[in-house]
N, C-alpha and C positions, 0 to 999 in steps of 0.2 A: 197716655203718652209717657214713654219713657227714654228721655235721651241718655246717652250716655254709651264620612267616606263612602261618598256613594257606590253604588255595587253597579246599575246599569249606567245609569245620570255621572255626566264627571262633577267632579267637586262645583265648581262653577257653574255649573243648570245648564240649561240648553243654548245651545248655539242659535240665536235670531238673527245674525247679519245677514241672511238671505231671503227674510221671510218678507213676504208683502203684507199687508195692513189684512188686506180679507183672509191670508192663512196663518197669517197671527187671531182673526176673530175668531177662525174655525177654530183651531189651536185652543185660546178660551172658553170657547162653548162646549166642546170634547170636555175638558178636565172639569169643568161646570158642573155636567149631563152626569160625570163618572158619580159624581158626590162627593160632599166634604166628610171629614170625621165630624169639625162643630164651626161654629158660627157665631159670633156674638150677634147680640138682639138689639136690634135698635129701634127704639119704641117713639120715638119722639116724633111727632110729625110737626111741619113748619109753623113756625110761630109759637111752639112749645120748648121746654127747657127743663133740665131736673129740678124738682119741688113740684110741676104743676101733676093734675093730678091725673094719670093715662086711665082712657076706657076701656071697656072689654072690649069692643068693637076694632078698634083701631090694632089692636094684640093680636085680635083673631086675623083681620086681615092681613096684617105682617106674617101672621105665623103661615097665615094660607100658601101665601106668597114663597117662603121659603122651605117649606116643606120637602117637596121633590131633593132638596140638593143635599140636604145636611141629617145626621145621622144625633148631634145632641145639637146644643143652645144654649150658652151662657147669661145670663143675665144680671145684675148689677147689683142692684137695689133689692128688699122685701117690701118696700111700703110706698105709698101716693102710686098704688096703681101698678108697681110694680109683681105685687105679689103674686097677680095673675098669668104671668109670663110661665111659670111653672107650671100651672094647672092647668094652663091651654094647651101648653109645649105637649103635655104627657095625655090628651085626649089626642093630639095628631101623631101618637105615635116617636113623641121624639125625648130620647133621657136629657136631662138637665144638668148643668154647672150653674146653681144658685149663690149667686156673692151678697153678703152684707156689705152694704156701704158703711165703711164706719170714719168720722171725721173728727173736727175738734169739738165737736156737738154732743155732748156726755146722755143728753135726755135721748136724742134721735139713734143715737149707736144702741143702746141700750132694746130702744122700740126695734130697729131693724136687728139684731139678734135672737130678739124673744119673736121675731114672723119666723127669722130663718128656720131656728128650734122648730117651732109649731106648723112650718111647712114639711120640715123633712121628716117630722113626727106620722105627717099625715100621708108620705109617701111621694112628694114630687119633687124631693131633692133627691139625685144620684151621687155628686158630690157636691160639697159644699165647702165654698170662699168667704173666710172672716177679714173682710178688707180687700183692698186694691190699690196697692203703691202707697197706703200709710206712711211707712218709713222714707222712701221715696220723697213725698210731698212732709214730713216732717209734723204729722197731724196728731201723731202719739208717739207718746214713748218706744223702746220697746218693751217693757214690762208691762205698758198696758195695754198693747196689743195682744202679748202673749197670755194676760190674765182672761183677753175675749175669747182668742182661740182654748185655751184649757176649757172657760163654761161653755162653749159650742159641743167639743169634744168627751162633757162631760154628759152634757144633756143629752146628743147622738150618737153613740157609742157604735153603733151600727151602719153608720153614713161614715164614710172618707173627710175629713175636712184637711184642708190647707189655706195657702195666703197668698194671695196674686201680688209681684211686683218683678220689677225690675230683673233679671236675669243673674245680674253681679252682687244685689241683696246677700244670695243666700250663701253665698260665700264668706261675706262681711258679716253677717248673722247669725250663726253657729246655734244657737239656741231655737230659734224663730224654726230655721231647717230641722234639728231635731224635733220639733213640736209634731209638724206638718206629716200627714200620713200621704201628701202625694205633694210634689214640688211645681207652684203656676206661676210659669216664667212669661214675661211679656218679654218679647224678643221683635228690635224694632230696627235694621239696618238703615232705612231712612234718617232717623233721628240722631244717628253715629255717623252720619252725613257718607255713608258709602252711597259709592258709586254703583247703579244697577248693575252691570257686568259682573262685579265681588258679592252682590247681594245675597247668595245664598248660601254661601262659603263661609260669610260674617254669622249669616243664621245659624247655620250649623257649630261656629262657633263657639257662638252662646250661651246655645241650648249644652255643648256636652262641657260649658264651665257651671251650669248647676245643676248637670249631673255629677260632674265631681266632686259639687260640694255637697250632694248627697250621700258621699261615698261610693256610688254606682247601686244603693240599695233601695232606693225612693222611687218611684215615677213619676219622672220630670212630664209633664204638658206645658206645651205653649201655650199659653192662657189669649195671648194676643198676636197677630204681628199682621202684616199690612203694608200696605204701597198708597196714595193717595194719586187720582187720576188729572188733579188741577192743584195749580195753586204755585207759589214762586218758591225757585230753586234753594235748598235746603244746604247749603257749603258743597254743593259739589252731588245731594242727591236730588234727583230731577222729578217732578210731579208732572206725570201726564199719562192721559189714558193709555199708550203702547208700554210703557212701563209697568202699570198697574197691572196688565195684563200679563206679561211676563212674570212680572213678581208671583201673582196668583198661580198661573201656569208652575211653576218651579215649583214653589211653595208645597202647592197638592202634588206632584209626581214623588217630590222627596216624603210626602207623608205617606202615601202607599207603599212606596221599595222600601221604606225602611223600619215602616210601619209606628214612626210619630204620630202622636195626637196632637192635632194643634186646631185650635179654635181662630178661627180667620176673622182679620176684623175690616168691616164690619159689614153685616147685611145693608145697611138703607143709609144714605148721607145725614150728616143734620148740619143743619146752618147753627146751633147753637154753638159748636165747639169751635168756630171762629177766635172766641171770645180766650179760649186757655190757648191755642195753637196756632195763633195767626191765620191766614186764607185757607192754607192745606186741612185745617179741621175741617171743615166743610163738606172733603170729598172724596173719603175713604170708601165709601159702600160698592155694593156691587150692584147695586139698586140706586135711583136718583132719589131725593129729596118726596118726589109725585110716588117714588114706588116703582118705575118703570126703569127697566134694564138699561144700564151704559154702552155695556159692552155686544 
């Protein structure tokens, strides 16, 4: 969570005031069917929470699941279970955005950079994320984020690494953005409380202010962004399945014309992120909670 020019598409996405509910679903299921570029992984099934410990079963069946749509896979964590999300990903066929989780937990950061290292050593990192919104949540310095990314960068010479957070980060971060061999932006118009109608217009925003805080010489990816299908009105941005839908619709057309990577969040709901995002955690996926389709 991060609050805070089209060529066919107008700036503002596609015009829905005419659409009925079923050619809005077609509409969904089309740009579904097309495929995503990536996906984030949602591993958690109900009554589970991060720290417990995921099986290979439960990974395999997610992964089975999302296969047909998405072309990589982000995932979060290297450790309790995570570390498999990569090695599964890359037996169905799909490259990886492997993140280190890293917190104010000095011993657990440490363990999840020595898996990242020894996973992308062994081939199932494509790129790799030292963090996620650290600076953001206020978890580390930035000197001691940047001293993780340096030993990442030092050990994988060969792998791409960068640092996922917030969009406006790497602007205020100068150092952090030159570290990064590719720039991963979560870019979230809900949480900026826009209005669905400007919602893509705000994305596009975002994405080309950390491009310009790249200089224009990095490759920016959206590491996240998203719509939630439930949950109560956000200052003005509305959670509900015809939104969610639209959102996702826009989102993937502007990613093919213009050929952004952007990692859609998320595959599968989880009931546990109620708990940081009030009710709308709940119901980002594209997938229910059971694993069966929303939309």
């Amino acid at each position: 969570m991060s609050v805070r020019e089209g060529k066919i598409m107008a700036l503002a996405g596609l015009d829905f005031a005419n659409k009925t509910k079923e050619e809005l679903l077609d509409m969904f299921r089309k740009a579904l069917n097309d495929g995503m570029h990536g996906l984030c992984f949602s591993p958690y099934e109900e009554g589970q929470k991060p720290g417990d410990i995921l099986s290979e079963n439960q990974i395999r069946r997610r992964m089975e699941i999302i296969k047909p749509y998405t072309k990589w896979v982000r995932s979060f964590s290297c450790i309790e279970g995570n570390e498999l999300v990569p090695k599964i990903a890359k037996e169905f066929g799909i490259k990886t955005l492997v993140g280190a989780w890293i917190s104010k937990e000095a011993d657990k950061n440490k363990l999840e950079i020595k898996e990242l290292i020894k996973l992308a050593n062994e081939g199932y990192v494509d790129i790799a994320a030292v963090g996620n919104e650290e600076l953001y949540r206020h978890d580390l310095t930035e000197n001691e984020l940047l001293d993780c990314i340096y030993k990442v960068k030092k050990d994988i010479p060969n792998v791409p690494v960068g640092y996922v957070d917030a969009y406006y980060e790497f602007a205020i971060r100068p150092k952090i953005t030159e570290v990064c061999d590719v720039i991963l932006a979560n870019c979230y118009p809900f949480w900026e409380c826009c209005h669905m109608d400007y919602s893509l217009i705000y994305m596009k925003q975002m994405f080309f202010q950390a491009l310009h805080a790249s200089g224009g010489l990095k490759q920016v990816i959206i590491s996240e962004t998203g719509w939630p299908s439930q949950g109560e009105d956000y200052k003005g941005a509305l959670p509900s399945l015809e939104n969610a839908m639209k959102y996702f619709i826009n989102t993937q057309l502007w990613s093919k014309e213009d050929d952004i990577d952007i990692f859609y969040f998320t595959s599968f709901d989880e009931s546990w992120k109620v708990g940081a995002e009030g009710d709308v955690g709940a119901f980002w996926g594209i997938w229910d909670k059971n694993e069966l389709p929303k939309f």
